[in-house]
N, C-alpha and C positions, 0 to 999 in steps of 0.2 A: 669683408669682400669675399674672403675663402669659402667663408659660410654661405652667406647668397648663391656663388656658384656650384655650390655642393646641394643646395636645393632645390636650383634648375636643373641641376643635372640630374636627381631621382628624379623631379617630375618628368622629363623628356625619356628617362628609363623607364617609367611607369607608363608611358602614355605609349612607347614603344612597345612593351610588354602587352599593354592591354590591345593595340593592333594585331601581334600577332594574335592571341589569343583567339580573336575576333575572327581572323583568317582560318585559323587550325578549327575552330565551332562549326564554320561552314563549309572544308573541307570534309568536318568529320561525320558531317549530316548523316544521318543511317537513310539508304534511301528505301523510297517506293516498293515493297514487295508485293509483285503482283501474279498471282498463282492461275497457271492457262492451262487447260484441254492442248495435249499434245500437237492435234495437226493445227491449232491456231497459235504454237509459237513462235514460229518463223515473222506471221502478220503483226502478232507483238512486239517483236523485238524492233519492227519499222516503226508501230503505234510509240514503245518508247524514248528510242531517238527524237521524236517529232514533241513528243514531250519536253524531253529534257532539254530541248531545246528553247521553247518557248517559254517555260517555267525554273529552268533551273536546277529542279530536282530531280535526280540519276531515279531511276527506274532500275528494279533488277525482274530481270522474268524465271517465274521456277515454273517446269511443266512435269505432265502426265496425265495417267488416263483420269479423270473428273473421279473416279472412285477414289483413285490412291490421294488424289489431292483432298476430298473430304476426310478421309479418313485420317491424313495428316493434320489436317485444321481442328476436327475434333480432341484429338492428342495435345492442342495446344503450337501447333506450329505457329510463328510470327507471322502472319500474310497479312497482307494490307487488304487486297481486293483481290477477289474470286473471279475469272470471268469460265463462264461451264458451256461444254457445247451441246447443253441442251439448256430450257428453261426451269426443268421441276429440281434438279439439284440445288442452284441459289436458294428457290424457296423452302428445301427443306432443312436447310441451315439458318433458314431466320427465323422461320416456326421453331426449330430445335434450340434458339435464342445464342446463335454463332453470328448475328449481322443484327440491328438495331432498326434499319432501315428496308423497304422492297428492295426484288433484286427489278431492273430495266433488261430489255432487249439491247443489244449491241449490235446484232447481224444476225443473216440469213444463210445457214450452208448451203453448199452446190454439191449437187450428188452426181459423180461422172463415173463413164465406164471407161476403162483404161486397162489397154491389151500393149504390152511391150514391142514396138517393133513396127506397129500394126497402124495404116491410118486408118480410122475409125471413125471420125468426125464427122461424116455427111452417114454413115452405113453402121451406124452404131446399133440400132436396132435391127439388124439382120444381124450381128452377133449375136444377141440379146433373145437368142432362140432354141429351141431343141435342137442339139445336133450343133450348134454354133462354138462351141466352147468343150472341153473336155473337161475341166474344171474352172470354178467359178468362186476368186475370196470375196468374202462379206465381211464387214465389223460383226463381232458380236451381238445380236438384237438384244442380248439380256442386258450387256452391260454400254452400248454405242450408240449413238440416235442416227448414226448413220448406218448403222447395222437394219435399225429398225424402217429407214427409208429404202432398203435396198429390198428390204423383205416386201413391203408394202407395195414395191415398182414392179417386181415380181410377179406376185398376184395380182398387180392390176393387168400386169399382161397374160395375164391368166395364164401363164408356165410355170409357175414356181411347185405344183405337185410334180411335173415331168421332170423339175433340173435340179430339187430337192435332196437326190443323193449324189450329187455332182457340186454341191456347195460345200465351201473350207473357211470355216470360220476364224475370225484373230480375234485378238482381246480388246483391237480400238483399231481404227481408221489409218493412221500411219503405219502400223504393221501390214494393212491393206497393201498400201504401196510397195512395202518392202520386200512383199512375199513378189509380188506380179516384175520385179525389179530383179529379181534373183533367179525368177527362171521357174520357180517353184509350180506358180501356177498361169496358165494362159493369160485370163484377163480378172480385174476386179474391178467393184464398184468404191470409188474412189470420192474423197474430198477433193472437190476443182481446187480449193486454195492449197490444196500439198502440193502441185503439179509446179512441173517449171514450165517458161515460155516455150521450150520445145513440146513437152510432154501436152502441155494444152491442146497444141497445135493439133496435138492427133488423137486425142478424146473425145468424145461424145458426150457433153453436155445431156443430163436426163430431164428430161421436161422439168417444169415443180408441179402440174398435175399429175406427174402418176405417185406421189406420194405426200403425206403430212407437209405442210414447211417445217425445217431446222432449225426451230428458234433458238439463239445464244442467248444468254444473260448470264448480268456481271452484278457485281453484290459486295459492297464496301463493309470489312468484316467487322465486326463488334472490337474497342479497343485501336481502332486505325484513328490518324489524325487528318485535318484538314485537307493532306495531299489527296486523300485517299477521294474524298470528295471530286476536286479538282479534276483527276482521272476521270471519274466518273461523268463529269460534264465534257472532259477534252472530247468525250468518244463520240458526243453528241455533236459536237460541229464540223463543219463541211471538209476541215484539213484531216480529221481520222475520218470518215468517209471516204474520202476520195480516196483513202490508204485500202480498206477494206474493200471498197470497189476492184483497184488496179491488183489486190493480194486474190480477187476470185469468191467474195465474199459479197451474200444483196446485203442491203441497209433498209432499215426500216423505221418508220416512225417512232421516237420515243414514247415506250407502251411499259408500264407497270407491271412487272407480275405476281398477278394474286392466287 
């Protein structure tokens, strides 16, 4: 009789044991690393909440300028998926055989002018002139695609040899903000999705004809598991949509790029 009870009792400690076990495996899940273009980590960080929610699996977001995060990734950093604010970075990381798979479109940037203080919203282009601005930040063109939209908006308003030595360049789009937020300089051209609901209010929207579109693309890295997939298809339906809309970002057809 002792013995019997001494047998149910390992198995009931074994079966307790392999419960928790079972709990601590899926507590201990490494989650989601997902490497983002600085001014889209705020809208990530919404993308994944709305994730982990639906799926389960934590999500962590690492950001910075697209350069410094390739350059980490080459080095071997752990990232699961890339998402870049422009489209030639993903693909130059799968050609260079860092991603197995194309990289997809994810979103469209919005390129705003944004003067601190200033409503601007309806009269943004009567800023956006000689004489309007005493200085004027830009991202970077060499290293920001929103540097290179801003250059492009420019010349299409056929000012940019007049206001060319009046432009102040940053290393990426969020230092945009930072600079026109500190006093530093007057106005800049800005990522719509940095802005808050006030700062919208008093921006100026830049047409999407006076420059390129901003295509984003996202690119599940070489070595990433299932989840990594999974992300990839979340951003395709209409609940990360609708996030990417209300964060100030267009949407756009799921398109390849090669």
């Amino acid at each position: 009789m002792i013995k019997q009870l001494l047998i149910i009792f390992a198995l009931i400690l074994g079966l307790s044991t392999a419960s928790i076990n079972a709990q601590e495996s899926r507590t201990l899940k490494q989650p989601l690393v997902v490497a983002v273009a600085s001014d889209f980590a705020p809208t990530a960080e919404l993308l994944g909440k709305e994730f982990t929610a639906i799926t389960g699996t934590r999500v962590k977001i690492v950001s910075g300028s697209s350069v410094d995060l390739i350059r980490q990734i080459t080095k071997g950093a752990e990232f699961d998926v890339f998402m870049s604010d422009n489209a030639s970075y993903p693909l130059q990381l799968q050609n260079a055989g860092y991603a197995d798979e194309s990289p997809y479109l994810y979103a469209l940037g919005t390129l705003a002018l944004y003067a601190k203080g200033k409503e601007i919203s309806h009269n943004g282009l009567d800023l956006l002139q000689p004489g309007g601005f005493t200085k004027l930040v830009i991202a970077d063109p060499k290293k920001a695609p929103y540097g290179v939209a801003a250059v492009e908006t420019l010349k299409k308003l056929e000012i940019y040899d007049q206001v060319k030595d009046q432009i102040v360049y940053a290393d990426d789009v969020v230092k945009v903000l930072e600079m026109v937020e500190s006093g530093k300089v007057e106005a800049g051209l800005v990522s719509y999705g940095d802005l808050s609901e006030d700062q919208r209010s008093q921006a100026w929207v830049v047409p999407s004809r006076m420059h390129k579109p901003i295509k984003q693309a996202q690119v599940a890295l070489k070595g990433s598991g299932p989840d990594a997939q999974k992300w990839i298809k979340f951003i395709e339906t209409d609940t990360a949509k609708n996030i990417l809309i209300s964060s100030g970002y267009g949407v756009t057809n799921v398109e390849e790029v090669k």
